[in-house]
VEXDOMI-869572 format. One record per residue: x, y, z of N, C-alpha, C in turn. Coordinates in steps of 0.02 Angstrom, whole numbers. Layout:
N
      nx      ny      nz     cax     cay     caz      cx      cy      cz
       X       Y       Z       X       Y       Z       X       Y       Z
...
# end
This chain:
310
      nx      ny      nz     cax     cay     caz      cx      cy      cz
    8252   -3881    8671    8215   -3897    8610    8165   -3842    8595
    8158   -3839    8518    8123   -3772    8511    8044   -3780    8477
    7984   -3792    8486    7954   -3808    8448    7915   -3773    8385
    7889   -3802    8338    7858   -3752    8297    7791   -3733    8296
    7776   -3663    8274    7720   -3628    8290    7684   -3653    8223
    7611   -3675    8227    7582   -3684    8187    7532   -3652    8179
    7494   -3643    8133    7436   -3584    8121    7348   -3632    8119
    7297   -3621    8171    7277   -3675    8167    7206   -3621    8133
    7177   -3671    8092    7108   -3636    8077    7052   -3611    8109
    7027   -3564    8125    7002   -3508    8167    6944   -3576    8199
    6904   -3588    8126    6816   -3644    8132    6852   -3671    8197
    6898   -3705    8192    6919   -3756    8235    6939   -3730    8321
    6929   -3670    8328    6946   -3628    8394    6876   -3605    8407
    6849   -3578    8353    6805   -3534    8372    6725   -3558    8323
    6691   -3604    8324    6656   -3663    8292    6618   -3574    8262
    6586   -3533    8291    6530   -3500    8268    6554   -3428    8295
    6531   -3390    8246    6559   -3307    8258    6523   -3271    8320
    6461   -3296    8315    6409   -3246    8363    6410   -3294    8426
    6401   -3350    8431    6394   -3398    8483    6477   -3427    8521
    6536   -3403    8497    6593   -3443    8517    6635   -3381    8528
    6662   -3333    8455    6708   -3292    8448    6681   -3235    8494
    6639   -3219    8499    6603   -3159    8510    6603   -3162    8595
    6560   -3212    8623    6581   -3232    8696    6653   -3230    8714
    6688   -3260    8688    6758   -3247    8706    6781   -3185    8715
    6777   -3166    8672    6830   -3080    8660    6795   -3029    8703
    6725   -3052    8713    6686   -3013    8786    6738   -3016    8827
    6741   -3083    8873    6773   -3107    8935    6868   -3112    8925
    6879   -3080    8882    6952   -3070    8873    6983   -3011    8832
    6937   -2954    8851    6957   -2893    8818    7039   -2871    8832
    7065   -2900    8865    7133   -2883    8884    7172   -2898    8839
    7143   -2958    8806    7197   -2974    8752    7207   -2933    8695
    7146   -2904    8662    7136   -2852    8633    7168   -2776    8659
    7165   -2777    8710    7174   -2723    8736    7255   -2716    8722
    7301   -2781    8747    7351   -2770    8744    7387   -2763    8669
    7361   -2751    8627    7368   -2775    8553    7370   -2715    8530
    7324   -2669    8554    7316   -2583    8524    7334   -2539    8574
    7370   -2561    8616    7381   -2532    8667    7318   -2476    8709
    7264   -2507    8719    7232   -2456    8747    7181   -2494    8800
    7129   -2478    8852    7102   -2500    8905    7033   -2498    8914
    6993   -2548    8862    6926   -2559    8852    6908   -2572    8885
    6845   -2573    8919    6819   -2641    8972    6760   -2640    8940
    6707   -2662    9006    6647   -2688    9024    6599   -2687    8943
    6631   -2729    8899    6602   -2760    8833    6536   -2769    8861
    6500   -2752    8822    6404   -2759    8821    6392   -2807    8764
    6347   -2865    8743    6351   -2892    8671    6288   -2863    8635
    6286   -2866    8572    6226   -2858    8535    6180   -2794    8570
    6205   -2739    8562    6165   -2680    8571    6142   -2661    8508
    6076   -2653    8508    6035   -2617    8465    6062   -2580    8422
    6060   -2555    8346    6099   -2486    8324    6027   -2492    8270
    6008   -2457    8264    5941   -2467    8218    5890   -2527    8216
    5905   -2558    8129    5898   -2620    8134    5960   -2651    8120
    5999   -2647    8142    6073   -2692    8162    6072   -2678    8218
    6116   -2721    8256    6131   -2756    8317    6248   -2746    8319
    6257   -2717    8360    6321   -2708    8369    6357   -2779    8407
    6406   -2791    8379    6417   -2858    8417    6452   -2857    8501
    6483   -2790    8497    6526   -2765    8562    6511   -2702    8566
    6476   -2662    8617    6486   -2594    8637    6551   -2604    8698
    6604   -2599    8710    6640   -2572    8769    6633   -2491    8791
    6679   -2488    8834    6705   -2415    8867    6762   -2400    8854
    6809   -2349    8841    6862   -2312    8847    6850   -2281    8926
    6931   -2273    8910    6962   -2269    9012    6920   -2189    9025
    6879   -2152    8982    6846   -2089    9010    6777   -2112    8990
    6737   -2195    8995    6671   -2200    8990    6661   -2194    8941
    6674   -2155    8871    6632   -2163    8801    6648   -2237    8777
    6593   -2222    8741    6580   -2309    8701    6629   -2319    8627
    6640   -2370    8630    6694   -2417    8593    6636   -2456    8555
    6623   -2454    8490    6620   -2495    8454    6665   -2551    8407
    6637   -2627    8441    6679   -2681    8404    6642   -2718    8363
    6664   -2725    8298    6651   -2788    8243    6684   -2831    8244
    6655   -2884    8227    6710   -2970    8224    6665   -2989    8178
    6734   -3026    8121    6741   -3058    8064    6768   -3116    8057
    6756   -3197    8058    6797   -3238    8060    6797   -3241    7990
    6818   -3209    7938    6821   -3202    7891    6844   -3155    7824
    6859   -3148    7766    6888   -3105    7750    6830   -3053    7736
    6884   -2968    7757    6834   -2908    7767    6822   -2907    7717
    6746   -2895    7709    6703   -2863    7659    6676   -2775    7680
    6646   -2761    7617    6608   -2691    7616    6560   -2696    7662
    6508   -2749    7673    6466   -2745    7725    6472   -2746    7776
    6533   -2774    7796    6540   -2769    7884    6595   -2704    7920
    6618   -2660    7846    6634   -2584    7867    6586   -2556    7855
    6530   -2554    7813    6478   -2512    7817    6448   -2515    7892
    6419   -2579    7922    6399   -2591    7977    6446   -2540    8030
    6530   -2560    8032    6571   -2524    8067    6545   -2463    8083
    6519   -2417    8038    6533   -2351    8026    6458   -2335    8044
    6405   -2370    8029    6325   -2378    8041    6329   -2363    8125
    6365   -2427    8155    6364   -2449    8216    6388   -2350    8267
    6454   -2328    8221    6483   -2312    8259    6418   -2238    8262
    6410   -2207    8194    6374   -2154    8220    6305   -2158    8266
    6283   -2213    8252    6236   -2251    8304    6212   -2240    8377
    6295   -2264    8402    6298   -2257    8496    6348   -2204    8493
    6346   -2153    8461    6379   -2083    8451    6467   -2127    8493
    6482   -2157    8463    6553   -2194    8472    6609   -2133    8440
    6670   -2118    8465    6724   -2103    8433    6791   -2145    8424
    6767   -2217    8431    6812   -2256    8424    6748   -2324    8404
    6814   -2362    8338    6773   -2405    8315    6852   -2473    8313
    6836   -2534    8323    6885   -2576    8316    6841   -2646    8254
    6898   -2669    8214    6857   -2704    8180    6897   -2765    8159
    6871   -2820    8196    6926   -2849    8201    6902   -2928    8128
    6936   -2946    8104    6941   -3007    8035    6986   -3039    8028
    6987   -3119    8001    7042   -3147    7984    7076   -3117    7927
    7043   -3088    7878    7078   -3089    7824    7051   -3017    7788
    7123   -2962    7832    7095   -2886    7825    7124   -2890    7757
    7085   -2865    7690    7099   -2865    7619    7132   -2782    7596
    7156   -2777    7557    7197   -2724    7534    7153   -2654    7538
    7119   -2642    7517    7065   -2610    7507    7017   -2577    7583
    7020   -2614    7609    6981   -2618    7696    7049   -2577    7711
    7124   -2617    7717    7171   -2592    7739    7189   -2499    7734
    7175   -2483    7657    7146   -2435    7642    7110   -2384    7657
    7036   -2399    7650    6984   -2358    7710    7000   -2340    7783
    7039   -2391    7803    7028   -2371    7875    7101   -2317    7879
    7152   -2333    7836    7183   -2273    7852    7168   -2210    7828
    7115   -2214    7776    7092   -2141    7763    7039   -2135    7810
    7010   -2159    7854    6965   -2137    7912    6976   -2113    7967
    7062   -2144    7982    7097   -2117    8031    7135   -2042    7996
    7135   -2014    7938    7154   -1966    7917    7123   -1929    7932
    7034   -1942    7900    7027   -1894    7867    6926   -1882    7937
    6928   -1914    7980    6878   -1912    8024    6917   -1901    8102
    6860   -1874    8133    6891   -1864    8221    6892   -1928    8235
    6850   -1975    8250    6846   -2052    8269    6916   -2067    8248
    6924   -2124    8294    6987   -2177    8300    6981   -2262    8280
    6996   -2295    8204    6984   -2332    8173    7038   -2394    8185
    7024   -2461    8222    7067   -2482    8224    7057   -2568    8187
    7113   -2588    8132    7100   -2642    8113    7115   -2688    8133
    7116   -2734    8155    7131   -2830    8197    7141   -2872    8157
    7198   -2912    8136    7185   -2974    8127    7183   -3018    8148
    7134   -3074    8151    7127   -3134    8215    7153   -3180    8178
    7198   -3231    8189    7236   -3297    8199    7228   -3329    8272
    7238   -3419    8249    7247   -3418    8296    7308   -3480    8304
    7347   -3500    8343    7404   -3526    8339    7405   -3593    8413
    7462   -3636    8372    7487   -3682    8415    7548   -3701    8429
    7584   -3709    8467    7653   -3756    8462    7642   -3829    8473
    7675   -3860    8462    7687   -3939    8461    7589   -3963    8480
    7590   -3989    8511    7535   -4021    8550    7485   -3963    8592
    7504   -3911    8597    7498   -3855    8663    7401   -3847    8613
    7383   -3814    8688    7301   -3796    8674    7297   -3718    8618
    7260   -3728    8549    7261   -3669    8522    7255   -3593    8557
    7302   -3551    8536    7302   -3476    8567    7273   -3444    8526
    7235   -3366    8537    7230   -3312    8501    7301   -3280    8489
    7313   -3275    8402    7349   -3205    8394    7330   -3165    8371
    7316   -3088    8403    7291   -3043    8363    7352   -2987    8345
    7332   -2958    8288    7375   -2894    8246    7362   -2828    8235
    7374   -2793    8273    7369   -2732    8237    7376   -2703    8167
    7341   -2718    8107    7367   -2685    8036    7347   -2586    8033
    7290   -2581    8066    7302   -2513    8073    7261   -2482    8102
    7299   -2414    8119    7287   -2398    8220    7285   -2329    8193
    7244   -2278    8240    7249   -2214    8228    7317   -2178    8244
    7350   -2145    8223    7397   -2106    8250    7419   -2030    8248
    7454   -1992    8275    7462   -1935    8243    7484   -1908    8187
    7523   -1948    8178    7555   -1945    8090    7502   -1942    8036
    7449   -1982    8048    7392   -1995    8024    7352   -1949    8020
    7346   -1897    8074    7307   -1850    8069    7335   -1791    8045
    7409   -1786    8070    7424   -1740    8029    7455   -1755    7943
    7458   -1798    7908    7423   -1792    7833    7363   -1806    7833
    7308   -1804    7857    7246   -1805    7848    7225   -1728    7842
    7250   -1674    7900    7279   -1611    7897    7293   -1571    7835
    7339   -1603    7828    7399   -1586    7744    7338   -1598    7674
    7299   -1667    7684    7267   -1661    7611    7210   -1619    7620
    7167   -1609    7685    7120   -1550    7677    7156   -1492    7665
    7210   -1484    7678    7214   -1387    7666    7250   -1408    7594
    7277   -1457    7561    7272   -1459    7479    7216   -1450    7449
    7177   -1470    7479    7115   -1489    7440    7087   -1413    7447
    7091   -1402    7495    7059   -1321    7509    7094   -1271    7453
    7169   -1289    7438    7179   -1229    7432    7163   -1234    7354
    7166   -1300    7341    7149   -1308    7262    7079   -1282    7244
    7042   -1286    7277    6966   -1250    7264    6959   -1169    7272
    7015   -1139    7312    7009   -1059    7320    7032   -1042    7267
    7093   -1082    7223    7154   -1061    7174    7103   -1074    7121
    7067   -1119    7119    7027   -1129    7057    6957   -1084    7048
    6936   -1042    7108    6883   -1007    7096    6912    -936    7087
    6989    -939    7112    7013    -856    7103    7008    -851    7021
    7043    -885    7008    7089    -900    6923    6999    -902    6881
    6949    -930    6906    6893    -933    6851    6860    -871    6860
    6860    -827    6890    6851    -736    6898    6901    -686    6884
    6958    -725    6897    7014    -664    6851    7014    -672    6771
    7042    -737    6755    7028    -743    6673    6941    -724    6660
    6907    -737    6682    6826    -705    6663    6825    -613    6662
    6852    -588    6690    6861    -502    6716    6920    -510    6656
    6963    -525    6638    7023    -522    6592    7014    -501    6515
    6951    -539    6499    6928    -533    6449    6914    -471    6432
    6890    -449    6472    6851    -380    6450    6917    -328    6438
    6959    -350    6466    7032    -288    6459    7084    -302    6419
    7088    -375    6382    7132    -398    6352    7114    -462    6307
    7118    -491    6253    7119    -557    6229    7187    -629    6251
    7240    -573    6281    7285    -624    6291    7289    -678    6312
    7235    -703    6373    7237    -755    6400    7161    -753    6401
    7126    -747    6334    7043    -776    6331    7043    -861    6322
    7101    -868    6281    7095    -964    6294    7112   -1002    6344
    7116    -964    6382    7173   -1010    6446    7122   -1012    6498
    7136   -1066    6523    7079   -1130    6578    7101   -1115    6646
    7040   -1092    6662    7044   -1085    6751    7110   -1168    6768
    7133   -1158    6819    7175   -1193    6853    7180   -1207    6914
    7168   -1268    6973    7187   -1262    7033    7264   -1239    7037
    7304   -1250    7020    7386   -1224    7021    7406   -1152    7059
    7466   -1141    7055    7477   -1075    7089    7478   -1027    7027
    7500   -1062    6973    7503   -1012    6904    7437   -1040    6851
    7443    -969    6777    7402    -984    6744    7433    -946    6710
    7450    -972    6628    7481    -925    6586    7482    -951    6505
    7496    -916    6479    7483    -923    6378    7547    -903    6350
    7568    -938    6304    7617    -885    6243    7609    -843    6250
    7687    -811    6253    7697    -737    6202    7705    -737    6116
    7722    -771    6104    7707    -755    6020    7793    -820    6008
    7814    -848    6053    7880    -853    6041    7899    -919    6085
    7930    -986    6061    7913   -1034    6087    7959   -1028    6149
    7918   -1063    6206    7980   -1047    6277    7945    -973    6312
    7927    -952    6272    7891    -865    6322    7828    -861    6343
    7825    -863    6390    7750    -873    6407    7739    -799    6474
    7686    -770    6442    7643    -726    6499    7614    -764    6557
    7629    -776    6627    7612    -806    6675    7577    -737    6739
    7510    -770    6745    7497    -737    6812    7492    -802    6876
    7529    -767    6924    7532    -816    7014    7509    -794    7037
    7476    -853    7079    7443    -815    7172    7473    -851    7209
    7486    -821    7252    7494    -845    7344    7442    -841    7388
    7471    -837    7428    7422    -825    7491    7403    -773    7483
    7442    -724    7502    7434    -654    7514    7454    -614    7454
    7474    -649    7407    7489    -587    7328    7480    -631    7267
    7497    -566    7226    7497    -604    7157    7546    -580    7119
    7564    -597    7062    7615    -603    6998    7583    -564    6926
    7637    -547    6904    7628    -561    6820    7710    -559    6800
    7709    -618    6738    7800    -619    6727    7782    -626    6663
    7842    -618    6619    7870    -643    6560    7908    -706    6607
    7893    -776    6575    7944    -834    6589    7974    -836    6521
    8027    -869    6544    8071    -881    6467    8104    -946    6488
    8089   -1004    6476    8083   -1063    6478    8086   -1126    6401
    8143   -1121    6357    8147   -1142    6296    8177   -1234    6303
    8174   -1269    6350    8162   -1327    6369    8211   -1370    6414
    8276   -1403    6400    8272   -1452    6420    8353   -1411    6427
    8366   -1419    6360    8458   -1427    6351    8463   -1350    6333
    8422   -1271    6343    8413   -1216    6318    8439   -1162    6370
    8461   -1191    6419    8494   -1145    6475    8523   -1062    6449
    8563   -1097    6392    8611   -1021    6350    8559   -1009    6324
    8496   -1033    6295    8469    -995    6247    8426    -947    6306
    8420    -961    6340    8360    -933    6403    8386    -866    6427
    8462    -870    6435    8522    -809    6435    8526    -776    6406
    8502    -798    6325    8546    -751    6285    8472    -720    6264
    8390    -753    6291    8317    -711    6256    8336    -658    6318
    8347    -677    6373    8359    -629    6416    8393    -575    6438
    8463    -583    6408    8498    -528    6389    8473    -465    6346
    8451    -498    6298    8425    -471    6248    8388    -410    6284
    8337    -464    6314    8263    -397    6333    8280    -343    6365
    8334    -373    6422    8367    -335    6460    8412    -277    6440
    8419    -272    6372    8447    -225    6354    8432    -147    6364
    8340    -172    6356    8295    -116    6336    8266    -107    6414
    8307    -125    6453    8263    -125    6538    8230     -55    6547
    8280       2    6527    8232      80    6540    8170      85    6499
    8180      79    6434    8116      94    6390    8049      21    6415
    8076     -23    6433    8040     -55    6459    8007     -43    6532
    8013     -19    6579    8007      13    6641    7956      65    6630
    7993     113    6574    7970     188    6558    7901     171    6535
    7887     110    6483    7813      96    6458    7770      76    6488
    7806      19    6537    7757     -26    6613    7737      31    6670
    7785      88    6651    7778     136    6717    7780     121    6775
    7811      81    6801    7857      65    6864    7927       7    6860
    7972      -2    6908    8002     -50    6914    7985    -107    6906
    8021    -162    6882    7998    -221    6872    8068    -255    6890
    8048    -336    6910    8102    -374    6944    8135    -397    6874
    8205    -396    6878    8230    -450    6821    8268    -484    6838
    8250    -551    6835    8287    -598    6878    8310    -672    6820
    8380    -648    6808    8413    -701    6770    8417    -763    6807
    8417    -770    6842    8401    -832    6886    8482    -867    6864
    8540    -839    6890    8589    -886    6857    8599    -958    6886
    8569    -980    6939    8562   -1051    6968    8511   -1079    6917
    8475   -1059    6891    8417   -1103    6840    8431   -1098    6807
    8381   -1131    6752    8401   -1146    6676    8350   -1077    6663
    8280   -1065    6697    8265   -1017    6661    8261    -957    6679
    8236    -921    6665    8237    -853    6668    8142    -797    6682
    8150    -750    6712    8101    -733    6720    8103    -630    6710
    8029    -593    6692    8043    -516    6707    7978    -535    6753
    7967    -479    6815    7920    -508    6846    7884    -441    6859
    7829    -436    6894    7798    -380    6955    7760    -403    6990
    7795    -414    7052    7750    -435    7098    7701    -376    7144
    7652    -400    7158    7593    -358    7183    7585    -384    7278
    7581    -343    7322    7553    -370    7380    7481    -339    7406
    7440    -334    7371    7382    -313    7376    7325    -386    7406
    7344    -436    7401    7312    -487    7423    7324    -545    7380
    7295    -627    7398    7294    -682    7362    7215    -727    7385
    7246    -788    7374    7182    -823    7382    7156    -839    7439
    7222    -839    7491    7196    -842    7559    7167    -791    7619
    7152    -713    7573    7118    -680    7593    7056    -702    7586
    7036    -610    7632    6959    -616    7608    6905    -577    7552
    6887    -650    7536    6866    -645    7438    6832    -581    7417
    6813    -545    7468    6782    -463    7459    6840    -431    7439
    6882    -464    7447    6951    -422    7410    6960    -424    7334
    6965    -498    7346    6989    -515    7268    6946    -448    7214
    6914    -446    7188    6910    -399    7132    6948    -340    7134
    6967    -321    7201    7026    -261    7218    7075    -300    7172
    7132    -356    7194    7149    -392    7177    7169    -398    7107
    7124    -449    7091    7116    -454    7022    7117    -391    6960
    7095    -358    6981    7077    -297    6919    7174    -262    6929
    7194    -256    6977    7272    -219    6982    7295    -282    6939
    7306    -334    6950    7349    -397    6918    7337    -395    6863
    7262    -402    6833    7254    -387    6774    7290    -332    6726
    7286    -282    6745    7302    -211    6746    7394    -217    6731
    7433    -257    6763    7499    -246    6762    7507    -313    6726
    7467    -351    6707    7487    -403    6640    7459    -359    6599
    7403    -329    6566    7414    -273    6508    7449    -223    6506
    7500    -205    6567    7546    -149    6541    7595    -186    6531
    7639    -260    6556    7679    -289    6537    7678    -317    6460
    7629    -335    6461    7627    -367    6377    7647    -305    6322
    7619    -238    6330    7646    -174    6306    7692    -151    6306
    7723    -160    6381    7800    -155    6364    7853    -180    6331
    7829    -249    6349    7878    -298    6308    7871    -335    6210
    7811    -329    6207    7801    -343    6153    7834    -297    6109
    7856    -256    6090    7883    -218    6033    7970    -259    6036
    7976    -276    6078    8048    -300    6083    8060    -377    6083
    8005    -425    6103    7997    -483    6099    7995    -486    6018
    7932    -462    5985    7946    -448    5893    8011    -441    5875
    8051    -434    5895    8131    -406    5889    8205    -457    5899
    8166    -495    5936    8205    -538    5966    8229    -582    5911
    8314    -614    5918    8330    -638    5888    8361    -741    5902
    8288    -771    5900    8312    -822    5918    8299    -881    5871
# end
């Protein structure tokens, strides 16, 4: 015979949070323990943290302190603020926080804490359960645990975030220096992106400057939309006609790359003189050459873009 598990209400296990729940989970850290897989002990109650009071200091298996919260209730903002109060407090690198009713949002935070902080954030949910007649049990849950996965996209969005702030301070000193050598791209808006670019005079053509890491760009794109594949071929053919007198005006080689796997098309010169992930004592080296080979490109090509038949 099989009986059924019933879910019994916490009040009724645990009458009072500080006086019932709290004693308990002292004298049975194992159960906890076995839940996050890890080896707390010698729980301390109500240690000092300012003027708050921590409800659990434990140990981790190398002696640093473990901060625990308990919630017979659904998580609120105040008892993760506390979490996080508590933890820089008893200089903790591990915080556990355990509630009946971890809410979407809590669920949330704590995995961006395990992202994006060294500390180790772990969430609990407390139930507690019966079969048939049997004496109520604790069930507790892991909803979320630090891991490596965790840290490494926590990893991944700082160096986005990084690189969007280098790409956006390169691009607001090159278009600023640009001005003074050209009007072509005086309207065009700094960008975190890898590109930044304006019309050529011709819908689908656009003057684009790129950075990388270590270099930079200037192209003619030729990009006329959706269903324009042939037309992208045939602006490109075109230009390509004039590849020497075009070369001869830019005064060096330039890439031309029909791109026959794409729909579009590109003329390019790439530069390896540096990018954004150098060092920024460079960039005006940098910048002023890039600059420099988008005003000889626009010279070259413009007499023949006017020309173009599309």
């Amino acid at each position: 015979m099989i009986g059924k598990l019933q879910r019994v209400p916490l009040r009724e296990v645990w009458k009072n949070e500080a006086q019932d729940f709290i004693p308990w989970l002292q004298e049975n850290l194992d159960v906890l323990n076995g839940v996050i897989d890890r080896s707390f002990e010698s729980a301390e109650r109500e240690e000092a943290a300012g003027s708050f009071s921590v409800d659990l200091v434990a140990e981790d298996e190398a002696g640093n302190p473990v901060v625990i919260e308990c919630q017979l209730g659904k998580s609120d903002h105040d008892h993760l603020g506390k979490l996080l109060t508590y933890l820089t407090a008893v200089e903790a690198k591990t915080a556990v926080w355990l509630t009946a009713e971890p809410r979407a949002e809590h669920v949330g935070a704590v995995t961006w804490l395990n992202e994006s902080t060294a500390a180790s954030f772990f969430l609990v949910k407390v139930e507690a359960i019966r079969i048939g007649d049997s004496p109520a049990a604790p069930l507790l849950t892991l909803i979320v645990g630090p891991s490596e996965e965790a840290r490494d996209a926590g990893r991944t969005k700082e160096d986005v975030a990084e690189r969007h702030v280098l790409r956006l301070r390169f691009w607001s000193l090159l278009l600023d220096k640009a001005k003074n050598r050209t009007k072509l791209h005086a309207k065009t808006s700094p960008s975190q992106y890898h590109w930044v670019g304006t019309g050529a005079g011709i819908r689908g053509l656009g003057y684009n400057y790129t950075v990388t890491q270590h270099g930079t760009s200037v192209e003619l794109y030729i990009d006329r939309g959706k269903d324009a594949r042939e037309e992208n071929k045939a602006i490109y053919d075109q230009l390509a006609r004039n590849k020497a007198e075009v070369e001869r005006e830019f005064g060096e080689p330039l890439e031309w790359e029909r791109l026959e796997s794409k729909r579009a098309c590109r003329i390019v010169k790439r530069l390896e003189l540096g990018g954004y992930r150098d060092d920024e004592e460079k960039w005006p080296e940098v910048q002023d050459a890039t600059i420099d080979a988008m005003v000889r490109l626009e010279k070259a090509l413009k007499p023949y873009i006017s020309r173009l038949r599309v």
